[in-house]
C-alpha positions as a printed NumPy array, in Angstrom:
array([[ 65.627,  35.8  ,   4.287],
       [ 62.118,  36.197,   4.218],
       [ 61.904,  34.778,   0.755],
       [ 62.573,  31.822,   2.023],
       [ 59.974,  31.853,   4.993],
       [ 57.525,  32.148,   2.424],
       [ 58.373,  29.634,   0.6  ],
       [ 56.124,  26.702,   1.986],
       [ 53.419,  28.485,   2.292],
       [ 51.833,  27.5  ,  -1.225],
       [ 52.05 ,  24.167,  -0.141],
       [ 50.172,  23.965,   2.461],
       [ 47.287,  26.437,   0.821],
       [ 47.284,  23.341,  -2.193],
       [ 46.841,  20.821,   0.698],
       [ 44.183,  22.859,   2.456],
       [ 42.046,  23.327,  -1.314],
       [ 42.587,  19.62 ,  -1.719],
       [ 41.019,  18.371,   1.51 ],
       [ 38.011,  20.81 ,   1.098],
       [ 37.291,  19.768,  -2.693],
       [ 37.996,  16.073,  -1.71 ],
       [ 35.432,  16.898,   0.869],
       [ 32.874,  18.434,  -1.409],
       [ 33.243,  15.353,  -3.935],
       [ 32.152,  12.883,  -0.714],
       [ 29.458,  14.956,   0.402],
       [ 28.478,  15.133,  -3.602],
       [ 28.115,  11.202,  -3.843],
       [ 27.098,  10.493,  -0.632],
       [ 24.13 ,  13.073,  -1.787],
       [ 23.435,  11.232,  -4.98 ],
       [ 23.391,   7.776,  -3.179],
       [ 20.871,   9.319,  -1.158],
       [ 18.849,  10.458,  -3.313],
       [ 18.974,   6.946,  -5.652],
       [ 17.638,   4.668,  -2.808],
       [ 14.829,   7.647,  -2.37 ],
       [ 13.687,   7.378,  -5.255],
       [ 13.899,   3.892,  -5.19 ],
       [ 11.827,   3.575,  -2.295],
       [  9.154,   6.157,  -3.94 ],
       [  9.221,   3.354,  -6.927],
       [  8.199,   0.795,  -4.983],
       [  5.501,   2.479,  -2.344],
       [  3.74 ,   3.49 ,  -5.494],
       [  3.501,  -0.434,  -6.585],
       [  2.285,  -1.404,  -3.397],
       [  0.127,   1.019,  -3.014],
       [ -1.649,   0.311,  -6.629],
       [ -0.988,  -3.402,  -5.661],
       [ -3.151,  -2.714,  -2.418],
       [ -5.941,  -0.97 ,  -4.683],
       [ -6.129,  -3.634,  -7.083],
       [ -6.69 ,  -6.219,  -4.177],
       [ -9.462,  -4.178,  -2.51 ],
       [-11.209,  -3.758,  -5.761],
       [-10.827,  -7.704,  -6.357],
       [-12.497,  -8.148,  -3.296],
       [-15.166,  -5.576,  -3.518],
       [-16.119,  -7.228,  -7.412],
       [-16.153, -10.697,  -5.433],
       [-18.415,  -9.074,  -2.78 ],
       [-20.899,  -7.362,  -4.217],
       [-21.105,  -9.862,  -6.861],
       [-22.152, -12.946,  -5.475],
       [-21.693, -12.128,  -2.248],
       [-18.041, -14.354,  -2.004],
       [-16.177, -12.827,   1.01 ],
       [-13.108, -14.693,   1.104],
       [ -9.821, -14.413,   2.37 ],
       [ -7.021, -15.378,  -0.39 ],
       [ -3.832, -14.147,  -2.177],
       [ -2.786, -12.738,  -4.958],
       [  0.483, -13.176,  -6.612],
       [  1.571,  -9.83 ,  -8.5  ],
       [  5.12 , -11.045,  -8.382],
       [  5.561, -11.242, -12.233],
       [  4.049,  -7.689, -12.729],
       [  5.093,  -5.681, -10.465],
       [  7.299,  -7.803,  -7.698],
       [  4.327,  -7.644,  -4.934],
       [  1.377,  -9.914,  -3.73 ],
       [ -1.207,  -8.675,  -1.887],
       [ -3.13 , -10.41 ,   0.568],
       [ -7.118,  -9.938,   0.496],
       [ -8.96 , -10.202,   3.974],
       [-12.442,  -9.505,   3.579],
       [-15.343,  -9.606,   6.643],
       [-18.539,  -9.302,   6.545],
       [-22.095,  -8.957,   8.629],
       [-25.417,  -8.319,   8.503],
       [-27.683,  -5.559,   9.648],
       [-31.353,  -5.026,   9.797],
       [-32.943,  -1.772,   9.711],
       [-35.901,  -0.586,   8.558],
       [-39.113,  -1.913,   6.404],
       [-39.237,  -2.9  ,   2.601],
       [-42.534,  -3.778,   1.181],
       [-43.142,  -7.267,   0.008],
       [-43.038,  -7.735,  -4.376],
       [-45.218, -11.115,  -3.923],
       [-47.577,  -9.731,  -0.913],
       [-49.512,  -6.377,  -1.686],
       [-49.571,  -4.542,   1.784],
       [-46.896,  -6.839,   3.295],
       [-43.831,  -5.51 ,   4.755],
       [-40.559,  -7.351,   5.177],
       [-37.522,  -6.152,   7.645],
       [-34.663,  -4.798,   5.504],
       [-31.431,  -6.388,   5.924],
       [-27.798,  -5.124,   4.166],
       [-24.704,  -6.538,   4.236],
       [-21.87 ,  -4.408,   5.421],
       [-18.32 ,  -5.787,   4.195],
       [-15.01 ,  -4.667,   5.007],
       [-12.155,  -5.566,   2.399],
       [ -8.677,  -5.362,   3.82 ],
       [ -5.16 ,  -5.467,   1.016],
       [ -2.204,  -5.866,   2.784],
       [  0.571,  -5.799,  -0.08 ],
       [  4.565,  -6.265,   0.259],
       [  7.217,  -7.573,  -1.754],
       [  7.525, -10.342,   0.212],
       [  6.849, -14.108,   0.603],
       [  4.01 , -13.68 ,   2.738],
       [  1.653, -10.449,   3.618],
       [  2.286,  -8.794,   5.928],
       [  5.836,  -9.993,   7.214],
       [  6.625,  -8.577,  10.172],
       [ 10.102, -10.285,  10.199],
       [ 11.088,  -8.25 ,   7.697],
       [  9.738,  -5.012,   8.566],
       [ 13.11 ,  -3.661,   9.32 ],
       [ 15.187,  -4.29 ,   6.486],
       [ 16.426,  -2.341,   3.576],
       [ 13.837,  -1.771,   0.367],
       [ 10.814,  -4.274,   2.014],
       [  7.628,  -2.094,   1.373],
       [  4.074,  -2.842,   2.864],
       [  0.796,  -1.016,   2.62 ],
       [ -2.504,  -1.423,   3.667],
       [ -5.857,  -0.361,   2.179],
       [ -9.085,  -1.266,   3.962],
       [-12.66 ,  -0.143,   2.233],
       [-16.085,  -0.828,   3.263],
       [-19.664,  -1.72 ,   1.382],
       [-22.953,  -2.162,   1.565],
       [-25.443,  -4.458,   0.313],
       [-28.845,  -4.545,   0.499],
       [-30.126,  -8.115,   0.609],
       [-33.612,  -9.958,  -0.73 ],
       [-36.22 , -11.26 ,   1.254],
       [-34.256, -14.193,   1.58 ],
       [-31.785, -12.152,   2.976],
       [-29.015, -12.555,   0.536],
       [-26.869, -10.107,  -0.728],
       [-27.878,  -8.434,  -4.247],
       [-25.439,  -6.589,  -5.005],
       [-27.143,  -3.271,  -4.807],
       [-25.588,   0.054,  -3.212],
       [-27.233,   0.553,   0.284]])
């Protein structure tokens, strides 16, 4: 009689190691998913981020040589998926005395010209896009750098470190 009792039991011990491995499995992929979109989203802060660099660096060249401090675009979209959008600023200061080349004796005010270049990149139509900021794989950074320029008599920028 107790044969028989017993009998079921193997059943329900198969059931029981099925649920937990099923269980395992899900927690398996749902791990591997995970880690997929991370990895993903590593991918693509890493473009943005060079994206970023190679706008403030366009806009520091355009600074500091010629003194262009313009606001514009740039479209990395074929590259790397990403545009960045360049913001640079820029004013003057005057410290100090240089002496004149022409005028033996004379002494002019120094001036420099302080710029601040500002990337915003983002795989995106437009930099930066707030209305996106919240959904899935959108990526945005921002890199700002400053310079300085000291400036001629005439007051324009040379080009030279400060």
């Amino acid at each position: 009689m107790t044969l028989n009792r017993q009998k079921g039991f193997g059943y329900i011990a198969a059931i029981v190691v099925v649920v937990i491995l099923a269980a395992l499995a899900s927690a398996a992929i749902r791990l591997g998913t995970t880690q997929q979109a991370s990895a993903d989203e590593d991918v693509l802060s890493a473009r943005a981020l060079q994206t970023a660099r190679a706008g403030t660096e366009w806009g520091l060249y355009r600074a500091l040589n010629g003194g262009a401090c313009t606001t514009t675009t740039l479209d990395f979209i074929p590259q790397n998926g990403f545009r960045v959008t360049v913001v640079c600023s820029s004013f003057v200061v005057r410290e100090g005395q240089f002496p004149d080349p022409d005028n033996a004796g004379v002494l002019l005010p120094r001036s420099k010209t302080i710029y601040t270049i500002e990337a915003t990149s983002c795989n995106s139509t437009a930099c930066p896009n707030p209305a996106q900021v919240n959904t899935l794989y959108y990526t945005e950074r921002r890199r700002v750098v400053t310079a300085c320029s000291l400036n001629d008599k005439t007051g324009a920028p040379t080009g030279d470190a400060c």
